[in-house]
C-alpha positions, 0 to 999 in steps of 0.5 A, a space after each residue: 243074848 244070842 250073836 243074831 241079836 247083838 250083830 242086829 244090834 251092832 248093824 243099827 248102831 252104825 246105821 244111827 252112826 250113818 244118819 247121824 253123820 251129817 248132823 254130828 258134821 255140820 254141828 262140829 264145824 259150826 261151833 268153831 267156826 262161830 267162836 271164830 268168828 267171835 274170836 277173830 281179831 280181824 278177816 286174816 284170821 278168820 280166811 286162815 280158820 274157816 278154810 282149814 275148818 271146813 277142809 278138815 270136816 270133809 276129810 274127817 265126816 266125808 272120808 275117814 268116818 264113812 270108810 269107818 263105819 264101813 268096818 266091824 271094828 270102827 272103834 279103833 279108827 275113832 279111838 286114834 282120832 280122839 287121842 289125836 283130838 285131845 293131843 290138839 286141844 291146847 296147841 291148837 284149839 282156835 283151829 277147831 280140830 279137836 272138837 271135830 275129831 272127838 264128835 267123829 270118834 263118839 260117832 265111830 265108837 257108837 257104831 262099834 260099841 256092840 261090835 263081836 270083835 273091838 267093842 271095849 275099843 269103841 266104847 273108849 273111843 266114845 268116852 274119849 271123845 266125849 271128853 274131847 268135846 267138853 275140854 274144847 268147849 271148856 277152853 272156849 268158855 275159858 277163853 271168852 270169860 278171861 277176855 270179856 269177864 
C-alpha cells in the first residue's frame, strides 16, 4: 500500500470519527444518564449526576475530542482518556464518566488507527476504550441484578 492511499485512508477515518462524534456523544450521555435515573435514590442525586454528566460530554465531545481529531497522531489523546476512564470505572462509575471517556477514546483511536505516525497507540486507545465501556456497562448490569435480583 503505497503512503497516498494509507493517508486517503487515514483522512477517512477521521472523517467517520467526525460524524460519528455527536451520535457516539449523545448515546455515552444517555446511557448513564438513564441508570441514573433508575438508580437514583431520590431528585438530590439525580441534580447532582446529570449536571456533571452533561458538563463532561460538552468537555469530552465538544472540545477535547474535536482538537483530537484535529491532530495526526489522535490515539495518544484517546489512549489517556481511556486510562483515565478505566481508573474511574470503580470509584466513580454512578457518574457516568468512565463510559464517556472510553467511547471518546474508541473514536479518537479510530481516527488514528492508519495513522503514519502513532497508529499502535491508536489502536490501544481503541481496545482500551472498549474495554472501558463494557466494564462500565457490566458494573451497571452488576448493579442492578444485586438490587433487583
Amino acid at each position: 500500500m503505497s503512503t497516498t492511499s494509507i493517508t486517503a485512508s487515514h483522512s477517512t477515518d477521521r472523517e467517520q470519527a467526525r460524524r460519528a462524534l455527536l451520535p457516539v456523544a449523545v448515546g455515552s450521555t444517555l446511557v448513564p444518564m438513564a441508570f441514573s435515573f433508575q438508580g437514583a435514590d431520590g431528585l438530590r442525586e439525580l441534580f447532582f449526576d446529570i449536571p456533571i454528566q452533561l458538563l463532561a460530554a460538552v468537555l469530552i465531545f465538544g472540545v477535547v475530542v474535536p482538537r483530537g481529531l484535529g491532530h495526526e497522531s489522535a490515539g495518544g489523546r484517546g489512549l489517556a482518556m481511556a486510562v483515565i476512564g478505566l481508573l474511574l470505572v470503580v470509584p466513580a462509575f454512578w457518574l457516568g464518566l468512565p463510559i464517556q471517556l472510553g467511547a471518546a477514546a474508541v473514536l479518537l483511536g479510530y481516527a488514528g488507527k492508519r495513522a503514519v505516525a502513532g497508529s499502535r497507540t491508536a489502536i490501544a486507545s481503541m481496545v482500551l476504550g472498549l474495554i472501558v465501556v463494557v466494564a462500565h456497562l457490566a458494573i451497571y448490569v452488576g448493579d442492578y441484578i444485586h438490587v433487583h435480583g
